[in-house]
N, C-alpha and C positions, 0 to 999 in steps of 0.2 A: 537394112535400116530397122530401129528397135520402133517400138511402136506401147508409149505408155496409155494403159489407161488411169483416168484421172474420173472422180465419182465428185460434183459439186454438189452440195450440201444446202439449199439456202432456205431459210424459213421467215421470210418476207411476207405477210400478211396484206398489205396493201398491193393496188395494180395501177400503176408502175413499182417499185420499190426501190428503195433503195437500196436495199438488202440483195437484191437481185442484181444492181448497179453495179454493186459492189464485186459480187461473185464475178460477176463475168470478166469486172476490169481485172482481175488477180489471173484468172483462167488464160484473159489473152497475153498476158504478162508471164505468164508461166510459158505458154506454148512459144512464145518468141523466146526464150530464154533455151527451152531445151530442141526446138527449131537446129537452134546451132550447131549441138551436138548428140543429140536423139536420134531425130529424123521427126516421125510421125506421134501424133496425140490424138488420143478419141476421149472425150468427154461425153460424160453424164450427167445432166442435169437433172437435180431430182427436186422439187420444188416442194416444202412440205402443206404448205397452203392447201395443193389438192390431194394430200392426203390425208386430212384430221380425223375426216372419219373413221377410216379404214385404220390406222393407229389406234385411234379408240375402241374398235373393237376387238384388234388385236389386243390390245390392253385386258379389257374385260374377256378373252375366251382364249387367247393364249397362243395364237394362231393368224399366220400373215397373209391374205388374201390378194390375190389382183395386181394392182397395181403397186402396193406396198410388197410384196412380195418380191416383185422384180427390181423394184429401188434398194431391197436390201442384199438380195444376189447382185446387184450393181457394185454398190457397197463392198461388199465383201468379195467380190475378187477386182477391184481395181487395183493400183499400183501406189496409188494418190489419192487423199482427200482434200478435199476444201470445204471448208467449214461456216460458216456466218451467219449469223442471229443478230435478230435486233435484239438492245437492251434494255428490259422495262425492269424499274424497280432494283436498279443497282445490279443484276443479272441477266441469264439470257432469256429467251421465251420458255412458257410451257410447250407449246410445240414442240421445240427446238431438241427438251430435254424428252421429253418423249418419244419420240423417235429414238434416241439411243438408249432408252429404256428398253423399245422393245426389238433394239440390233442385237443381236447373238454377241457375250461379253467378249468371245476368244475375234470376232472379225475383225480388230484394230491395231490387234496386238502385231509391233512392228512398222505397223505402216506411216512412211511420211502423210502429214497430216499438218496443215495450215488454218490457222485459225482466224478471225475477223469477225468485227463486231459491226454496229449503228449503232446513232441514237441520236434524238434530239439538241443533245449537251454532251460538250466534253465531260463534265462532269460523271462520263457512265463510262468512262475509259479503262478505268482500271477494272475495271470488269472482268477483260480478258483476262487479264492476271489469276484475278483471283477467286473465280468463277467458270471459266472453258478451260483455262488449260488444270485445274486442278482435275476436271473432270474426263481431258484426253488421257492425262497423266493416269488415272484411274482403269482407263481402259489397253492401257500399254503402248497408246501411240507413239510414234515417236514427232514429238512437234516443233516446227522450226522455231527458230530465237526470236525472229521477230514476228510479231504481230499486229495486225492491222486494224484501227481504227478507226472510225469516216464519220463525225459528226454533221449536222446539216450545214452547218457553216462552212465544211471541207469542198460543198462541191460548186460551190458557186452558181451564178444566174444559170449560166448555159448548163449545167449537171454534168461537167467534163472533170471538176476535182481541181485542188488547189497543186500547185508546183510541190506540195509538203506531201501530200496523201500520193502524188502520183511515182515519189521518191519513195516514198516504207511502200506500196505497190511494190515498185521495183527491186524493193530490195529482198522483200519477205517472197516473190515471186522465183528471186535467185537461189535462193536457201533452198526454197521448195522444191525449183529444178535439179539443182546438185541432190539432195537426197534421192529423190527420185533416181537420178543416174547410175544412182551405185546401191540402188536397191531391189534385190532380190526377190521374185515371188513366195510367199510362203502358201504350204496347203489350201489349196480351194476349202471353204469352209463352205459352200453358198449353199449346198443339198447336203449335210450331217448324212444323209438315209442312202447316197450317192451306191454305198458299200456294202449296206447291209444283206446279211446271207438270209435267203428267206427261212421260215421258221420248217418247213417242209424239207429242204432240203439237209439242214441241223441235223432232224430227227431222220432221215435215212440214212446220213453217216456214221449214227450212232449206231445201229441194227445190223 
């Protein structure tokens, strides 16, 4: 049995969120879909809320620490991403965008990758369009057709999602699983320095 992994993405700000809500309903909607003919899925959840800081200072020094370190080895050798940000200001978070600020440019290149927004108002919908996926496209991902949107109106009293959100779920979920199916590992990117020949032993070859 193959065994995908899948890296969730979600930069949800509040506790609960919905952003969070969201990620997980695609996730288990995925895992049922390749259920059927995968076998097994291991997920990653990386939540970027408890990473701001740690971002931030990779920002300013250029260098991924800790926790942020392992979410981006995460990242970079899963199989799958899932993607989701709220959307403030007709966009996604600055969070959201900074984290793949500071992912290594070649770790996307190829990989299925699904995308999904919030937000208060339909009105932040087109977002995905023209906003996340110009930026996976930027990164080489390869990103399913549909995309997923969840305004607060989508999930209803109980927080379980309207019969509409729970259909592009399902449908952006199957995309996801069929890519995933037929997609190939490329190069571990997650240690660049994996290979490197030390410099001592360079200089005895030479001599």
């Amino acid at each position: 049995m193959t065994t995908r992994k899948i890296a969730v993405i979600t930069a949800g700000l509040s506790q609960p969120s919905s952003t969070r809500l969201l990620a997980d309903r695609l996730t288990q909607a995925t895992a049922k879909s390749l259920a059927e003919s995968e076998g097994n899925v291991e997920v990653t959840v990386i939540e970027l809320r408890d990473l701001a800081h740690e971002i931030t200072d990779n920002m300013l020094t250029g260098f991924p620490a800790g926790k942020l370190r392992d979410a981006i080895k995460a990242v970079t050798a899963a199989d799958g991403v899932i993607a989701v940000s709220p959307i403030f200001s007709a966009s996604y978070s600055g969070l959201f965008k900074s984290f793949f600020d500071v992912l290594d440019n070649k770790a996307l290149i190829g990989k299925p990758t699904l995308i999904a927004a919030t937000a208060g108002t339909a009105r932040h919908s087109l977002a995905l369009e023209h906003e996340l996926r110009p930026l996976f496209a930027y990164l080489r991902a390869v990103v399913v057709p549909t995309a997923v949107f969840a305004a607060s109106e989508d999930w209803g009293a109980g927080g379980e999602g309207s019969g509409d959100l729970s259909r592009r779920i399902a449908r952006a979920a199957g995309e996801f699983a069929t890519l995933l199916a037929g997609h190939i590992a490329g190069p571990d990117l997650s240690d660049e320095f994996s290979n490197l020949v030390p410099f001592e032993q360079q200089l005895a070859e030479l001599q």
